[in-house]
Biopython code that builds the backbone (N, CA, C, O; Angstrom):
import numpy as np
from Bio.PDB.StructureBuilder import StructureBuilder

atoms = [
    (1, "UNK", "N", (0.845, -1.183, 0.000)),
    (1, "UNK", "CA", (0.000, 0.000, 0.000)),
    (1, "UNK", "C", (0.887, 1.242, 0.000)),
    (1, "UNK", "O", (1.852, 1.311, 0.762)),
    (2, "UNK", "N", (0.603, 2.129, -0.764)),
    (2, "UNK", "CA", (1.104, 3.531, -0.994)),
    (2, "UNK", "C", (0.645, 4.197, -0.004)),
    (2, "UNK", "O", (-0.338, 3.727, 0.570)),
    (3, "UNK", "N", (1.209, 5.443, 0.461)),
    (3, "UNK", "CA", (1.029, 6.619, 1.561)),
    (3, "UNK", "C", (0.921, 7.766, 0.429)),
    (3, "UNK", "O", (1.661, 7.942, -0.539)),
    (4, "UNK", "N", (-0.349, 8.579, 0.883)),
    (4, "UNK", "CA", (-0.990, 9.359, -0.425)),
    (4, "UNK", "C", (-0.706, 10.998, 1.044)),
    (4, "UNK", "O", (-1.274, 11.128, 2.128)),
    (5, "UNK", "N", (0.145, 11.733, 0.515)),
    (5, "UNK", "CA", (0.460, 12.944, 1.537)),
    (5, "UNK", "C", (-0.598, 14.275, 1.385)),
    (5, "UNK", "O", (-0.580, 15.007, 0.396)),
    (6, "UNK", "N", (-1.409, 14.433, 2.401)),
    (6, "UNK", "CA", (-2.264, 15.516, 2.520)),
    (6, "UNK", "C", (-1.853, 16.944, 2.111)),
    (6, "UNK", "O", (-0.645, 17.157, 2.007)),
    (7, "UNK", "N", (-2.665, 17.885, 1.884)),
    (7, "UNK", "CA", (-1.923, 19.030, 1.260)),
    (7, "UNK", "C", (-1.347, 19.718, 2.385)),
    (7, "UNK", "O", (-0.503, 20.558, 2.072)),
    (8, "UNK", "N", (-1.648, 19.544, 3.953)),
    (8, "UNK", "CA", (-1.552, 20.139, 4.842)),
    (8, "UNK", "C", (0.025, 20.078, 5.100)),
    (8, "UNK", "O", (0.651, 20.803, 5.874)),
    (9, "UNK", "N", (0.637, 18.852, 4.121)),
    (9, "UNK", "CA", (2.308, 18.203, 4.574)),
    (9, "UNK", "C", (3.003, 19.025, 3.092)),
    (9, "UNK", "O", (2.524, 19.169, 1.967)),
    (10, "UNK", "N", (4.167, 19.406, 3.616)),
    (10, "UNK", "CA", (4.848, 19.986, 2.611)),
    (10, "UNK", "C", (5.611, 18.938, 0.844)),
    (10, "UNK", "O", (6.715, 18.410, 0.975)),
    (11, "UNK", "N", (5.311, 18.885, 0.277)),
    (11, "UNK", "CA", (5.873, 17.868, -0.796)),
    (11, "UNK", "C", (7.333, 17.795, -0.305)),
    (11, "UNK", "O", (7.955, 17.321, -1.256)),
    (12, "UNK", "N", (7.874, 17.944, 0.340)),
    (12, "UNK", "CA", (9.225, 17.655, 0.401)),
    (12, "UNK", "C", (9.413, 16.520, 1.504)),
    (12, "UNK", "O", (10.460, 15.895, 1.667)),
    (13, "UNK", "N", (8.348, 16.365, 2.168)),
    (13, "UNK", "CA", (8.328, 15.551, 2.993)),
    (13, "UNK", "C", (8.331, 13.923, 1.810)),
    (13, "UNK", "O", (9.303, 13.247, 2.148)),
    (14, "UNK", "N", (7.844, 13.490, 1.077)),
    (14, "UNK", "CA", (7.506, 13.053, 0.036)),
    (14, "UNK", "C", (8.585, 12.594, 0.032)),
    (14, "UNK", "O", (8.791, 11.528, 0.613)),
    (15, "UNK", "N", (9.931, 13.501, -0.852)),
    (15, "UNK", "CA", (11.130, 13.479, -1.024)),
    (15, "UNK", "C", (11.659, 13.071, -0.192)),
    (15, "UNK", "O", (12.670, 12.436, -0.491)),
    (16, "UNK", "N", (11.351, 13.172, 1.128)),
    (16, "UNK", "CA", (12.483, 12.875, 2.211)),
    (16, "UNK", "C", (11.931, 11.603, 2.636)),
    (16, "UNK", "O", (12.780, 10.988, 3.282)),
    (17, "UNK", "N", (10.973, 11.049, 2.539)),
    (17, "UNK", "CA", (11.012, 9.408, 2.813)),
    (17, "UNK", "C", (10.441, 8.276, 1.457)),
    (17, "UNK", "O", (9.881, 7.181, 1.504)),
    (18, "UNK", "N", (10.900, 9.163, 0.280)),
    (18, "UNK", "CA", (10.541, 8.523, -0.333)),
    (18, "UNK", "C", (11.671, 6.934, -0.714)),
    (18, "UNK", "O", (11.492, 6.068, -1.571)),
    (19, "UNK", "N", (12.545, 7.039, 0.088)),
    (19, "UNK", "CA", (13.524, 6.043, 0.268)),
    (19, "UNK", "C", (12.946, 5.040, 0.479)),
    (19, "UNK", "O", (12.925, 4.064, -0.271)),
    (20, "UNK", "N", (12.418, 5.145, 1.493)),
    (20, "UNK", "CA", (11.669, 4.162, 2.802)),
    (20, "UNK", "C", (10.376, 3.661, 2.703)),
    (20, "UNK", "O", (9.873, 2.782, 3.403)),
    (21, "UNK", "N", (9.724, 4.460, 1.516)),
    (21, "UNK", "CA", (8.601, 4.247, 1.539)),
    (21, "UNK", "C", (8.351, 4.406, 0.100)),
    (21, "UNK", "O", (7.995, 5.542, -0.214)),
    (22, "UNK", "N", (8.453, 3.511, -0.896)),
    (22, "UNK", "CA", (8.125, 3.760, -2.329)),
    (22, "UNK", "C", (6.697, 3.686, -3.143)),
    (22, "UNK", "O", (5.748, 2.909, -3.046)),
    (23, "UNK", "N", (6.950, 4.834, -3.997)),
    (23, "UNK", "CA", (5.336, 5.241, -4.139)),
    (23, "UNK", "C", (4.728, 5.993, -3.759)),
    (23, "UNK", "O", (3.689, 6.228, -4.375)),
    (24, "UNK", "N", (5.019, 6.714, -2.637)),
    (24, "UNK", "CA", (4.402, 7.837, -1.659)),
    (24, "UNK", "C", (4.281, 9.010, -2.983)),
    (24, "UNK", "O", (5.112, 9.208, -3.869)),
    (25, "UNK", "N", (2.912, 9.709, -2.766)),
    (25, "UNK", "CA", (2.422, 10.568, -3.843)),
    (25, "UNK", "C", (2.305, 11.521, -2.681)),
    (25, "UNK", "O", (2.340, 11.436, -1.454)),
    (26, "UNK", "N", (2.138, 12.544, -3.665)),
    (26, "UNK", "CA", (1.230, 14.022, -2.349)),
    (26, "UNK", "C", (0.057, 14.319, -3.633)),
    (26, "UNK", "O", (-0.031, 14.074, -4.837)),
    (27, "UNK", "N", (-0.792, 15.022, -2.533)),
    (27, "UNK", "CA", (-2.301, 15.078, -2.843)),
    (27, "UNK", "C", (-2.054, 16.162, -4.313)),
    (27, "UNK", "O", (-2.508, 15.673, -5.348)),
    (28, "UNK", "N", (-1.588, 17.129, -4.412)),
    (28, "UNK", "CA", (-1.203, 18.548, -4.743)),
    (28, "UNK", "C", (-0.648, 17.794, -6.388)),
    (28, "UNK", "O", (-0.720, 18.414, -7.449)),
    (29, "UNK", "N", (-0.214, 16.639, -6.282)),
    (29, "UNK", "CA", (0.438, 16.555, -7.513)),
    (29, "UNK", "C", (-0.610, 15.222, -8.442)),
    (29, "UNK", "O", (-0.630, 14.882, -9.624)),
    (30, "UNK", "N", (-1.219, 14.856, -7.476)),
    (30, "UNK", "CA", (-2.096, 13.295, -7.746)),
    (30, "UNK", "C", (-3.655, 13.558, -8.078)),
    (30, "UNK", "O", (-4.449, 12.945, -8.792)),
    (31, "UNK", "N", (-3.768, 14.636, -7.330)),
    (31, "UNK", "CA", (-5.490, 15.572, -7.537)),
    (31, "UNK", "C", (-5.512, 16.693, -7.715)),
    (31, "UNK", "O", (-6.495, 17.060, -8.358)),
    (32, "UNK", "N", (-4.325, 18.023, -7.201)),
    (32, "UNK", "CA", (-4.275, 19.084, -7.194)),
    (32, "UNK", "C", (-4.081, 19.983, -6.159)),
    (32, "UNK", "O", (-3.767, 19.444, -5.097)),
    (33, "UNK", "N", (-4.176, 21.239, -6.145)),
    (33, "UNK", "CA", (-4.660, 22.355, -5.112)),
    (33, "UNK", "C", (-6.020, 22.097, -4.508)),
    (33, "UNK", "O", (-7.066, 21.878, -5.118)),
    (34, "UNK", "N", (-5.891, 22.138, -3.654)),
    (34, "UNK", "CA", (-7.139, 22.269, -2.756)),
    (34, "UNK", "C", (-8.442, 21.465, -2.667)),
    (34, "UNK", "O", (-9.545, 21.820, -2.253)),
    (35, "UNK", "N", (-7.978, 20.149, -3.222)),
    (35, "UNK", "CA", (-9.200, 19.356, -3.076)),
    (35, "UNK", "C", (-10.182, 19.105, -2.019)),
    (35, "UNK", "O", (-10.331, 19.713, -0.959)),
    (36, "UNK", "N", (-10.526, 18.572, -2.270)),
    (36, "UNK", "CA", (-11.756, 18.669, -1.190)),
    (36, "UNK", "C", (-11.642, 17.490, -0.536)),
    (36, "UNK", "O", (-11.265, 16.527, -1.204)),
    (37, "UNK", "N", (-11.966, 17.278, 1.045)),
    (37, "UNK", "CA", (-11.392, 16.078, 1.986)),
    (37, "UNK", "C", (-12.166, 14.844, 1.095)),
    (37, "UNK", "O", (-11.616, 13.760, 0.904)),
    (38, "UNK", "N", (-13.559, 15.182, 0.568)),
    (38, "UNK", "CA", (-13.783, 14.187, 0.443)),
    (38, "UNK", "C", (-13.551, 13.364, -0.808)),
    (38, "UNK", "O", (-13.821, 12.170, -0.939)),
    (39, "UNK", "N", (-12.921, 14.306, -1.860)),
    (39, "UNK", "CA", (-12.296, 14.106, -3.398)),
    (39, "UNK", "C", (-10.773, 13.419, -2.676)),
    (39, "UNK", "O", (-10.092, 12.728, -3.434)),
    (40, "UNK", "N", (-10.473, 13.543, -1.801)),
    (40, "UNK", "CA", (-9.105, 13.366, -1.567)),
    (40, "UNK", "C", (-9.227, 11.786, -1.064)),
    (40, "UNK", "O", (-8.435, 10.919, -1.434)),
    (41, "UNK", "N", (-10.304, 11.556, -0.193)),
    (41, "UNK", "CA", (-11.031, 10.096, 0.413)),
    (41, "UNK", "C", (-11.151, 9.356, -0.918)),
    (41, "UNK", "O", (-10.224, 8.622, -1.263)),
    (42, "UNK", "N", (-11.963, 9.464, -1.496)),
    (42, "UNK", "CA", (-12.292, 8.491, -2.210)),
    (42, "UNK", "C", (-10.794, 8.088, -3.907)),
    (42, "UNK", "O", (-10.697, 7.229, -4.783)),
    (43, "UNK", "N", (-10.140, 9.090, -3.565)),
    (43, "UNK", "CA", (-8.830, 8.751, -4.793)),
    (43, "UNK", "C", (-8.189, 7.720, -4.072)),
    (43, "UNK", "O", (-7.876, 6.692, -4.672)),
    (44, "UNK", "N", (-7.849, 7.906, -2.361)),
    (44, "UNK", "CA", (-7.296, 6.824, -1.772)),
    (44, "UNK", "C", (-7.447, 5.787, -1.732)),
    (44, "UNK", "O", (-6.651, 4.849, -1.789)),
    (45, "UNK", "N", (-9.312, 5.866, -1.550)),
    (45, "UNK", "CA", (-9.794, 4.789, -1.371)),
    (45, "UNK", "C", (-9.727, 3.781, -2.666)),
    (45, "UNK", "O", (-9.718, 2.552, -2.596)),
    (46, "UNK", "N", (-9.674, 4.720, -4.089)),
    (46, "UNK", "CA", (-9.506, 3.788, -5.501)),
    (46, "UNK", "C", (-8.351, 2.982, -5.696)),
    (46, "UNK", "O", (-8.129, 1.830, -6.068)),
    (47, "UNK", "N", (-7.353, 4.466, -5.131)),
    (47, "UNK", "CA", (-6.407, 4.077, -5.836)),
    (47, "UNK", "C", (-5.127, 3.047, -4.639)),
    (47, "UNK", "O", (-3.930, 2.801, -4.784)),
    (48, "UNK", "N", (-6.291, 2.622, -3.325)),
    (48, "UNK", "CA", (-5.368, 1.376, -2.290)),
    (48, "UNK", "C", (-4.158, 2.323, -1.931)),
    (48, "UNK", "O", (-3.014, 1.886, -2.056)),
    (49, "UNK", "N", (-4.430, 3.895, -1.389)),
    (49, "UNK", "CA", (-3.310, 4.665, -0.742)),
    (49, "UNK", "C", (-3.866, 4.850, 0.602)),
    (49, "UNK", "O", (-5.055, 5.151, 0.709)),
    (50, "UNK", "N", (-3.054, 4.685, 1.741)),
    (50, "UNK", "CA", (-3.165, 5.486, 2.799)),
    (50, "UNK", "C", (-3.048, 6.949, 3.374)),
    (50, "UNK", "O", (-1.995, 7.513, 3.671)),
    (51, "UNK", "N", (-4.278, 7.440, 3.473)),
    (51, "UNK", "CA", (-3.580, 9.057, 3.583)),
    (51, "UNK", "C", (-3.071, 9.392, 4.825)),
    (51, "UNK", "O", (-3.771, 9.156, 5.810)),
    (52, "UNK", "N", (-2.190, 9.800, 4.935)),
    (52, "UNK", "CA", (-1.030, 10.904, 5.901)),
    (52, "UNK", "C", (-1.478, 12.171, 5.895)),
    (52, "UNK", "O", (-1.317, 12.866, 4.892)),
    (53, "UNK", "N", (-2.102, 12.649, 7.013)),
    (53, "UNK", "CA", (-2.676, 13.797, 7.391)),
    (53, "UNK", "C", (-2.241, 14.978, 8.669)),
    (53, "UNK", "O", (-2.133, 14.338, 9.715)),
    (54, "UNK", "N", (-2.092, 15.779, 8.798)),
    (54, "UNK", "CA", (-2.170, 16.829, 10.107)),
    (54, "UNK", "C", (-3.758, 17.141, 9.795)),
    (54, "UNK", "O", (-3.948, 18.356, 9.832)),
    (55, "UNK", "N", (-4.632, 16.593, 9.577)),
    (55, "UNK", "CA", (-5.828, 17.229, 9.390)),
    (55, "UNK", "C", (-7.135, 16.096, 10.161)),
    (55, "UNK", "O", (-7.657, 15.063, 9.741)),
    (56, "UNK", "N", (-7.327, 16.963, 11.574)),
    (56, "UNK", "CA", (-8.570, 15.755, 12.479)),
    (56, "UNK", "C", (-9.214, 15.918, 11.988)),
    (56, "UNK", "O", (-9.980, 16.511, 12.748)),
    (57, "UNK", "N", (-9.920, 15.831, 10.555)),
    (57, "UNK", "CA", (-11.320, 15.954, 9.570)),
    (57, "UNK", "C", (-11.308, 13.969, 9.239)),
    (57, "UNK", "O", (-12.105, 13.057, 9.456)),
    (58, "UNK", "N", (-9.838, 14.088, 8.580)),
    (58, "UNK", "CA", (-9.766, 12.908, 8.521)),
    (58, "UNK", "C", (-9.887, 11.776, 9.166)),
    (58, "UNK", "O", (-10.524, 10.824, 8.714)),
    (59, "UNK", "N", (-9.276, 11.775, 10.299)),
    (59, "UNK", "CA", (-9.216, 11.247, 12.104)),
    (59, "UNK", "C", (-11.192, 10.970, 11.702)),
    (59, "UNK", "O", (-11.748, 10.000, 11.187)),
    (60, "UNK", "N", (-11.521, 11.724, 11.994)),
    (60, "UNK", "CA", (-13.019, 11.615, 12.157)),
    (60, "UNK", "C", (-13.583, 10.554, 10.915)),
    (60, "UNK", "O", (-14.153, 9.522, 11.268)),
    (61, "UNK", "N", (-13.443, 10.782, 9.792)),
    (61, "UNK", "CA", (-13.829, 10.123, 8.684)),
    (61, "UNK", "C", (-13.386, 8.966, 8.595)),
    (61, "UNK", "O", (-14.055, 8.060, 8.097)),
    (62, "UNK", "N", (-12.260, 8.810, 9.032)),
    (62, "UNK", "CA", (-11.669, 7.408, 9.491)),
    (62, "UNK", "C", (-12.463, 6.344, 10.644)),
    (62, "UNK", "O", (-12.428, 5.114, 10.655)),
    (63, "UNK", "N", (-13.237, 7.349, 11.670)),
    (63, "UNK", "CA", (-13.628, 6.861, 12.789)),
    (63, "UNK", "C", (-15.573, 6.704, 12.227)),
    (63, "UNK", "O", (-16.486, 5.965, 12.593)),
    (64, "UNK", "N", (-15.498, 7.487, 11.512)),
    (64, "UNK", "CA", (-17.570, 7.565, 10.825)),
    (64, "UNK", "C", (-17.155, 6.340, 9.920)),
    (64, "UNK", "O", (-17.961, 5.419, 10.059)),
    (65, "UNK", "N", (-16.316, 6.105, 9.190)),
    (65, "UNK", "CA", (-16.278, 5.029, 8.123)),
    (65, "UNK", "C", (-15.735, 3.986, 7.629)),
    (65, "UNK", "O", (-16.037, 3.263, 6.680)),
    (66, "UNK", "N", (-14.277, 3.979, 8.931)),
    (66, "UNK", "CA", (-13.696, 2.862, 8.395)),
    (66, "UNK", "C", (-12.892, 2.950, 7.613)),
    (66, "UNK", "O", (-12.625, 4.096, 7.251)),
    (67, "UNK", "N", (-12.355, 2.141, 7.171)),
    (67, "UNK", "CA", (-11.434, 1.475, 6.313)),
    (67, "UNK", "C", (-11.695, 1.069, 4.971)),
    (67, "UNK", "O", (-12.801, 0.531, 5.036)),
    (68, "UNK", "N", (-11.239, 1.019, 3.620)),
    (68, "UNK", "CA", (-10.334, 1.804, 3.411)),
    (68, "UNK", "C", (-10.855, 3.273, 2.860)),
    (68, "UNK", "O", (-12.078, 3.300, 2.725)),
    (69, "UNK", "N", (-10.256, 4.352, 2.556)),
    (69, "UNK", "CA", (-8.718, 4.096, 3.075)),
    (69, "UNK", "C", (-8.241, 4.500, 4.442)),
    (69, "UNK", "O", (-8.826, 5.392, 5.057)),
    (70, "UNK", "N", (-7.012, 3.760, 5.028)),
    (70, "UNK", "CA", (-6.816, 4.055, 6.179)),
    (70, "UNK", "C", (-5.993, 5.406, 6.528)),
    (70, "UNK", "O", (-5.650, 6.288, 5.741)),
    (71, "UNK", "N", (-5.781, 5.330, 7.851)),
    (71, "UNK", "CA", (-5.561, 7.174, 7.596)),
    (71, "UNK", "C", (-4.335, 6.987, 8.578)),
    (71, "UNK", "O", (-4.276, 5.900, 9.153)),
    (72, "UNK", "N", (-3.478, 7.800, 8.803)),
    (72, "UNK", "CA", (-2.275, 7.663, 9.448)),
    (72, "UNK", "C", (-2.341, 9.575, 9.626)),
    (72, "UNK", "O", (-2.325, 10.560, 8.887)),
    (73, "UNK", "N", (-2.405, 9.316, 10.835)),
    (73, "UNK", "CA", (-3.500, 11.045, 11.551)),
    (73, "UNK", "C", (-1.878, 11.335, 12.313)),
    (73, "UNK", "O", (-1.307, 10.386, 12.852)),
    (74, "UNK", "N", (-1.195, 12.813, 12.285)),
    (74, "UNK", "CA", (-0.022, 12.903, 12.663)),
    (74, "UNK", "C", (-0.184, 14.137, 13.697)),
    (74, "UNK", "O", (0.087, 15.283, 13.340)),
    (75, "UNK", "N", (-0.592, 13.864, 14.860)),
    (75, "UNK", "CA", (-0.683, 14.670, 16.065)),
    (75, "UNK", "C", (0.177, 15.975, 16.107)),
    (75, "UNK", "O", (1.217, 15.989, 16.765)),
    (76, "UNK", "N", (-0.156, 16.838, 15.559)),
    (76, "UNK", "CA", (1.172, 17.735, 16.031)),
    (76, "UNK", "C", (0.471, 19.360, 15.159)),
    (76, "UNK", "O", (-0.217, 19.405, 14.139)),
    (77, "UNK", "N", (1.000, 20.593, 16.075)),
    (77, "UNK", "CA", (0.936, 21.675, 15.727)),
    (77, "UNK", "C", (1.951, 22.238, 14.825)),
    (77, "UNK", "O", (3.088, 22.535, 15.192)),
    (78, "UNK", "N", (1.517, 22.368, 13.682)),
    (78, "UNK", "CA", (2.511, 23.217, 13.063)),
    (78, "UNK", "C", (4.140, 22.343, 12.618)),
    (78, "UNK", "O", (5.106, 23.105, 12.577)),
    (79, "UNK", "N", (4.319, 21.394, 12.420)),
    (79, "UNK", "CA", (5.213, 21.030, 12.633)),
    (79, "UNK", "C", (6.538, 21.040, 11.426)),
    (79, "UNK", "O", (6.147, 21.559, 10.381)),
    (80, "UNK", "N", (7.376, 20.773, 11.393)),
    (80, "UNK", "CA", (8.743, 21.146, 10.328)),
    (80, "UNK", "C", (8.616, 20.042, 9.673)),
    (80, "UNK", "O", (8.453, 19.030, 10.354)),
    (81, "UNK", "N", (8.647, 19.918, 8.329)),
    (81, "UNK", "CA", (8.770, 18.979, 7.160)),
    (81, "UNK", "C", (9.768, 17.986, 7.860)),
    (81, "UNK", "O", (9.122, 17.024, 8.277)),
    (82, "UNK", "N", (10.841, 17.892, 8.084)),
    (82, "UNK", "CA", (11.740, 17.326, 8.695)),
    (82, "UNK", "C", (11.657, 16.519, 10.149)),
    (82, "UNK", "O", (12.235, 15.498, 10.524)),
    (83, "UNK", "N", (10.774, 17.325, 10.765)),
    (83, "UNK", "CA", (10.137, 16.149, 11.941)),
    (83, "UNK", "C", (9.013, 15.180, 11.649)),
    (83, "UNK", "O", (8.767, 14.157, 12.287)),
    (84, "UNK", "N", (8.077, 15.854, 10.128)),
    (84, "UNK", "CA", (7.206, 14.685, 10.154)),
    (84, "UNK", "C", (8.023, 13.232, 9.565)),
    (84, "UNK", "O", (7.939, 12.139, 10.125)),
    (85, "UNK", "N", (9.060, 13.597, 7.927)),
    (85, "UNK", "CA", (9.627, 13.022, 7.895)),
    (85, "UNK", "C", (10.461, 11.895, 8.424)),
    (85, "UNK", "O", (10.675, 10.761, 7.996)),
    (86, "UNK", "N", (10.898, 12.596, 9.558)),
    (86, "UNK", "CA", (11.645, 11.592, 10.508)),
    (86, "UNK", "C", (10.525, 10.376, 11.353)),
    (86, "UNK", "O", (10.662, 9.169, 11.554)),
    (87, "UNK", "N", (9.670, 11.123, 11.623)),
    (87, "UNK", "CA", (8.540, 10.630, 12.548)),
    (87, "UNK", "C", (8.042, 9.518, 11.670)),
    (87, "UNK", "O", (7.833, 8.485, 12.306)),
    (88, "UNK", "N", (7.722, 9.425, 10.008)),
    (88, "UNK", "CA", (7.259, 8.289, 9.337)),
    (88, "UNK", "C", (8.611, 7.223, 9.155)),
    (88, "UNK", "O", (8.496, 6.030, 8.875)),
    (89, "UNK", "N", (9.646, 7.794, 9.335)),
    (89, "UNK", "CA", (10.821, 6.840, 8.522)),
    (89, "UNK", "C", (11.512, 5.685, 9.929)),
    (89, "UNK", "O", (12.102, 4.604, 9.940)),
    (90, "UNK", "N", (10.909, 6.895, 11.227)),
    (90, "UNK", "CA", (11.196, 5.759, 12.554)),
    (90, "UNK", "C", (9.971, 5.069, 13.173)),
    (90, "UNK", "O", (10.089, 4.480, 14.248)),
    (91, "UNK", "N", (9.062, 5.113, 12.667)),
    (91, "UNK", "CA", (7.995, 4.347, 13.098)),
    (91, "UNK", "C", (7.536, 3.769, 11.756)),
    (91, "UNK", "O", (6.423, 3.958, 11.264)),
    (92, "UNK", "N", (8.315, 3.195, 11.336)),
    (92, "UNK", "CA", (8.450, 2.776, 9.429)),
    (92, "UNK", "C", (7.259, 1.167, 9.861)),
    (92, "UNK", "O", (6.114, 0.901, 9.497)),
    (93, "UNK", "N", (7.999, 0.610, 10.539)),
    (93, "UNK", "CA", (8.078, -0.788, 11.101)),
    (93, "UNK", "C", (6.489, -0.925, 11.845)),
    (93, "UNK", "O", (5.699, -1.855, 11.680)),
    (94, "UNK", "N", (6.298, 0.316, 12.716)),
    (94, "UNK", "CA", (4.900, 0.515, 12.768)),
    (94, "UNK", "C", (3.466, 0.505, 12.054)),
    (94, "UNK", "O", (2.337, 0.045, 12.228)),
    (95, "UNK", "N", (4.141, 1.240, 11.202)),
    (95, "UNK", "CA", (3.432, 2.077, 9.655)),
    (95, "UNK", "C", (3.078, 0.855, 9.058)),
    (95, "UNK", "O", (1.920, 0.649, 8.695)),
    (96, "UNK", "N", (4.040, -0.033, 8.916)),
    (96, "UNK", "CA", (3.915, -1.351, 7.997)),
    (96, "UNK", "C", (3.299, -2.448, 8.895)),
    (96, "UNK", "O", (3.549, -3.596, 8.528)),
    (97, "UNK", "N", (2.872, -2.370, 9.519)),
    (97, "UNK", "CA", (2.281, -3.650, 10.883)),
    (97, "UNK", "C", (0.965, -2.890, 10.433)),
    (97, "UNK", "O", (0.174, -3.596, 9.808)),
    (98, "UNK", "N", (0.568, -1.478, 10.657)),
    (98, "UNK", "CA", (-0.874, -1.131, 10.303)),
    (98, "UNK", "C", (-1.688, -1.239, 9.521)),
    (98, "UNK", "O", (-2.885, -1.349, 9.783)),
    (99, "UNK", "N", (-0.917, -1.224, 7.787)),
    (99, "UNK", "CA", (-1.314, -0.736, 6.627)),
    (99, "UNK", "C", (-1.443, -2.270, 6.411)),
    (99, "UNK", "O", (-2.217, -2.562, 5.499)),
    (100, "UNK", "N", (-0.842, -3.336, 7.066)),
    (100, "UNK", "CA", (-0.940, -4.551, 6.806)),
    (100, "UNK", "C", (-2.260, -5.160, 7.405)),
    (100, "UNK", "O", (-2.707, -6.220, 6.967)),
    (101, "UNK", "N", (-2.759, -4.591, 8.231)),
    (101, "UNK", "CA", (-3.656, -4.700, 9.832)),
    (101, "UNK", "C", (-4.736, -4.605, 9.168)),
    (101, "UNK", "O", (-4.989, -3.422, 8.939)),
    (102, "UNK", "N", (-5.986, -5.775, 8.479)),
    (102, "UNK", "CA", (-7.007, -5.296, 7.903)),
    (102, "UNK", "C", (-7.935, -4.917, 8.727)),
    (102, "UNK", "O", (-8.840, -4.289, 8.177)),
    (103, "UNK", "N", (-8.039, -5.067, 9.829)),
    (103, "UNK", "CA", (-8.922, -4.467, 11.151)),
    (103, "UNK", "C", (-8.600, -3.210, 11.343)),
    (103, "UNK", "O", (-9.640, -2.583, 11.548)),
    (104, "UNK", "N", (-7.470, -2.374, 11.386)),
    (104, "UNK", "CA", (-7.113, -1.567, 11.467)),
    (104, "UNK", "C", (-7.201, -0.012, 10.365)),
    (104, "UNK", "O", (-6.424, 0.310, 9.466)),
    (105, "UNK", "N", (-8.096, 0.510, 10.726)),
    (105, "UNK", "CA", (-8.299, 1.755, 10.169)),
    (105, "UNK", "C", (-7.574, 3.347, 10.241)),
    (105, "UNK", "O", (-7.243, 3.948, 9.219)),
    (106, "UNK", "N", (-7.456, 3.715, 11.161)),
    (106, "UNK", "CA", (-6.508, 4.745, 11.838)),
    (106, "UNK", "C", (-5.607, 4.511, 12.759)),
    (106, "UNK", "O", (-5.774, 3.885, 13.806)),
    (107, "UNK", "N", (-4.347, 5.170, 12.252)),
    (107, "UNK", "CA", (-3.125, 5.021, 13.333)),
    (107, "UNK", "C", (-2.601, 6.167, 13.676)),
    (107, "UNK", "O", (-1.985, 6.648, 12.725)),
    (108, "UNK", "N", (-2.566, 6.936, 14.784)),
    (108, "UNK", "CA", (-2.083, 8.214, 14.953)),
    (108, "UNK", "C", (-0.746, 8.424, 15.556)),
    (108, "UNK", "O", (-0.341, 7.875, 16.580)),
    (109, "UNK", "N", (-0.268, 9.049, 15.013)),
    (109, "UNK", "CA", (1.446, 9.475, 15.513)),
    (109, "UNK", "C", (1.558, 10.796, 16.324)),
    (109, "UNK", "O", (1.231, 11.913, 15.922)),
    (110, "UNK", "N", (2.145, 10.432, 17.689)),
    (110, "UNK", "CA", (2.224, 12.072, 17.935)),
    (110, "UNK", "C", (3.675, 12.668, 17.861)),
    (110, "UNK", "O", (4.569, 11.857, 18.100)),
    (111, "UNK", "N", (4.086, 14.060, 17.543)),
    (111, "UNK", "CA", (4.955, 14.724, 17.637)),
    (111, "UNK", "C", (5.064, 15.672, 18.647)),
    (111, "UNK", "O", (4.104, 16.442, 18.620)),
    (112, "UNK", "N", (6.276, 16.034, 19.980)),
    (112, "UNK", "CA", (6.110, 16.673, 20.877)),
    (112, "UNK", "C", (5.585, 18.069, 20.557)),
    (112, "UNK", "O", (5.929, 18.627, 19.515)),
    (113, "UNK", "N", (4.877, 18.561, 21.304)),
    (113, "UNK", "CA", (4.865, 20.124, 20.744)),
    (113, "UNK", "C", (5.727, 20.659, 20.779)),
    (113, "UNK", "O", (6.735, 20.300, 21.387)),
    (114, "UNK", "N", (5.601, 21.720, 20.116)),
    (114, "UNK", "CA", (7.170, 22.848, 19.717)),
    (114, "UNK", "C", (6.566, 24.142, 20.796)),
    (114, "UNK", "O", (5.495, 24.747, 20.840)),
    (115, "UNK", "N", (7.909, 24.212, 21.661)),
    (115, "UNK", "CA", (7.346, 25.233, 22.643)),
    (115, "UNK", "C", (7.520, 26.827, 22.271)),
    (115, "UNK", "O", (7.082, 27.690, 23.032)),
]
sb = StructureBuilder()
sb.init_structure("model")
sb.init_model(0)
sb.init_chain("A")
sb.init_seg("    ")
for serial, (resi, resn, name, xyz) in enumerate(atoms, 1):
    if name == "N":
        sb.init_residue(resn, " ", resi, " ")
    sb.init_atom(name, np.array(xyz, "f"), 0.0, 1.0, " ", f" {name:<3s}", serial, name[0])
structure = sb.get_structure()
């Protein structure tokens, strides 16, 4: 399963684990500017991607509907391309136990807040 990156995540994040994780698309380049949560749901859901979000719209839609697609919800304010990055590439092993997990619908990651 592919990881499909919300517009809320910078495309460079993309770049930076696309090592680790092959296939990873962002929304911005796969649907466009500013799609709509629920144009963004159902491409995942076609096209067997997991979306990667900073956005609890999703969290919720995940929790009203299930699976697929599953959602990988990334706890955190504001955070630096480079910490989400890191945050998917060390909980890689996680990521892949979930997306494998057909019971499993949402997995949330948190990042400390930035003080």
């Amino acid at each position: 399963m592919r990881l499909l990156l919300d517009e809320n995540l910078s495309e460079s994040v993309a770049e930076r684990i696309a090592a680790d994780f092959p296939g990873v698309v962002h929304v911005r380049r796969e649907i466009g500017t500013g799609a709509a949560d629920s144009l963004i749901w159902e491409y995942a859901k076609r096209t067997a991607a997991a979306i990667v979000t900073l956005d609890e719209d999703f969290q919720s839609l995940s929790i009203v509907r299930g699976s697929p697609p599953k959602v990988i919800w990334i706890d955190a304010h504001n955070p630096r391309s480079e910490q989400v990055a890191r945050l998917l590439i060390d909980r890689r092993e996680r990521l892949q136990a979930f997306l494998a997990d057909e019971d499993s619908s949402l997995l949330v990651l948190s990042l400390p807040r930035r003080g």
